[in-house]
C-alpha positions as CSV (number, residue, x, y, z in Angstrom):
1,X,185.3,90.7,146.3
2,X,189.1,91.0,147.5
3,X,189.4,92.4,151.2
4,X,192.4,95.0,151.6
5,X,193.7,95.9,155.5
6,X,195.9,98.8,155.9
7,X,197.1,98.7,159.4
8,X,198.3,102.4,160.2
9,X,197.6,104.5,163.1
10,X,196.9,107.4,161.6
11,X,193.8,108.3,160.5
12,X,194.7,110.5,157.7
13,X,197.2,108.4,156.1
14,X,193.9,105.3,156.1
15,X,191.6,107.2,154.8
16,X,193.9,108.4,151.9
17,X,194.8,104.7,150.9
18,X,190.8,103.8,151.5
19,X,189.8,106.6,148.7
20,X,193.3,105.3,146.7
21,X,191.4,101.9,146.9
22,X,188.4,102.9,145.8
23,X,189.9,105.0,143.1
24,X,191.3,102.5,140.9
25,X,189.3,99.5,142.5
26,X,185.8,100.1,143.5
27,X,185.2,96.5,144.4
28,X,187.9,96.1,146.5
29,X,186.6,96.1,150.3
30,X,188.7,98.4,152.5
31,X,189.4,97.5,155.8
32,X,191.5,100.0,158.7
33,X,192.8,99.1,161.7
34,X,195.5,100.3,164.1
35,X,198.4,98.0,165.6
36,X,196.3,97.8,168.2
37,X,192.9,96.2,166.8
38,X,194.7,94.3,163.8
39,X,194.4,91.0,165.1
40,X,190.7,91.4,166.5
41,X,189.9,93.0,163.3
42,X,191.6,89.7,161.5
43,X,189.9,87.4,163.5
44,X,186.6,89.0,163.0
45,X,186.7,88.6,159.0
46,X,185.1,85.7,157.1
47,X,188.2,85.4,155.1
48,X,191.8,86.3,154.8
49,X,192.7,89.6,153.1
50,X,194.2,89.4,150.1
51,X,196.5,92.1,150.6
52,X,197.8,93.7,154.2
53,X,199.4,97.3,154.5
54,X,201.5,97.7,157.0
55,X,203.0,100.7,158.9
56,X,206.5,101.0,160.4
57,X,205.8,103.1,163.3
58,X,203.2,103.3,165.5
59,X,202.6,105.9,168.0
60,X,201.7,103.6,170.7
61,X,201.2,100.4,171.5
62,X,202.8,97.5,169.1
63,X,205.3,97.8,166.6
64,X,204.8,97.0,162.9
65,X,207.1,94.1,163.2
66,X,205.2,92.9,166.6
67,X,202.3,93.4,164.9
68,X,203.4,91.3,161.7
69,X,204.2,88.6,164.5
70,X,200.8,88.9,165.7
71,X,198.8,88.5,162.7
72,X,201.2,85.7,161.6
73,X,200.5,83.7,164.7
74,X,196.4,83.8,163.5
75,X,196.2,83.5,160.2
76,X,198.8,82.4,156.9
77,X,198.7,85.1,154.5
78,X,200.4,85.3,151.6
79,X,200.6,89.3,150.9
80,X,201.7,91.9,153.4
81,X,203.3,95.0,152.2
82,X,204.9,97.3,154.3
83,X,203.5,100.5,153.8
84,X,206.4,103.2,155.3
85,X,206.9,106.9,155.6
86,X,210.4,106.2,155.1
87,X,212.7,103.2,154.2
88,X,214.9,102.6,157.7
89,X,217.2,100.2,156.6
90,X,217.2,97.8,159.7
91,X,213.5,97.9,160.1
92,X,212.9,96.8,157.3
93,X,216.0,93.7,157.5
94,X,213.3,92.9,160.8
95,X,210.6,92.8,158.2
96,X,212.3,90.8,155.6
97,X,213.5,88.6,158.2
98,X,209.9,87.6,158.8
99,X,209.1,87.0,155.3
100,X,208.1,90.3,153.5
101,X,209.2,91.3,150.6
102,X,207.2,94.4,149.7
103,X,207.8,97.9,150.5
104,X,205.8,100.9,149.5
105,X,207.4,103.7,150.6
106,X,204.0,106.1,151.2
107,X,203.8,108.4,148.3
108,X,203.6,112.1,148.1
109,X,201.0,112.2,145.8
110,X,197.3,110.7,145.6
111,X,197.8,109.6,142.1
112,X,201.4,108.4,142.6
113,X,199.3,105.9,146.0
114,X,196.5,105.2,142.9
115,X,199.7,104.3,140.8
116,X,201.6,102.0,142.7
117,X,198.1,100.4,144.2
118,X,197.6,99.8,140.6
119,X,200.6,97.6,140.0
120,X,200.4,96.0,142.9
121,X,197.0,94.6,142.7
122,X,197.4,94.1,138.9
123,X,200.4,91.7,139.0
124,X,200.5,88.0,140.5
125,X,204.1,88.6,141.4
126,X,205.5,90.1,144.8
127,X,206.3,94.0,144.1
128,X,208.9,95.9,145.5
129,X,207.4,99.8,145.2
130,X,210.4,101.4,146.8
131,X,212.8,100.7,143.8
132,X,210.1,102.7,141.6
133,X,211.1,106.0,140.8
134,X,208.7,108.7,139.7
């Protein structure tokens, strides 16, 4: 079983991606967590996930690049997508700086988010969603 974390603070937005998940990969485990509880909920998982969403903003608390920082200083993992409202052009140079390569700009469509989960799961390669037009 692979293990999925999105890391968002907003419940709606998790939820979403969860039922996304489950969609178009039922035995995918999905795990939430704010920027908050992401590196208790890490530390508490038998393994590393194979994939990490990320959120830009937060509405308290950590940043999503403090919060990258964080969950780089526990565990080496080798997928961590930034999952954005919007593509802010030095937020994601921070992002980029520390290693990530992936951006999926949060789509405005559930089957567009089943889409672009699709791909990204389904390729062994490093995907950059925000250059994929509808």
């Amino acid at each position: 079983m692979k293990h999925i974390l999105i890391i968002d603070d907003d419940e709606d937005d998790r939820t979403i991606f969860c039922e996304a998940v489950q969609k178009i990969a039922p035995d995918y485990n999905c795990i939430v967590a704010d920027g908050n509880s992401c590196v208790a909920i890490i530390n508490g998982m038998d393994s590393v996930p194979d994939f990490i969403f990320l959120d830009i903003h937060f509405t308290r608390g950590v940043t999503g690049v403090e919060c990258l920082a964080k969950i780089k200083s526990v565990i080496d993992v080798e997928r961590v997508i930034v999952y954005a409202g919007s593509k802010n052009p030095k937020i994601i140079a921070d992002f980029k700086s520390q290693g990530v390569t992936e951006i999926l700009i949060k789509p405005d469509s559930f089957q567009y988010l089943c889409d672009c989960l699709s791909v990204i799961f389904n390729s062994d390669k490093k995907v950059d969603m925000s250059i994929i037009k509808k």
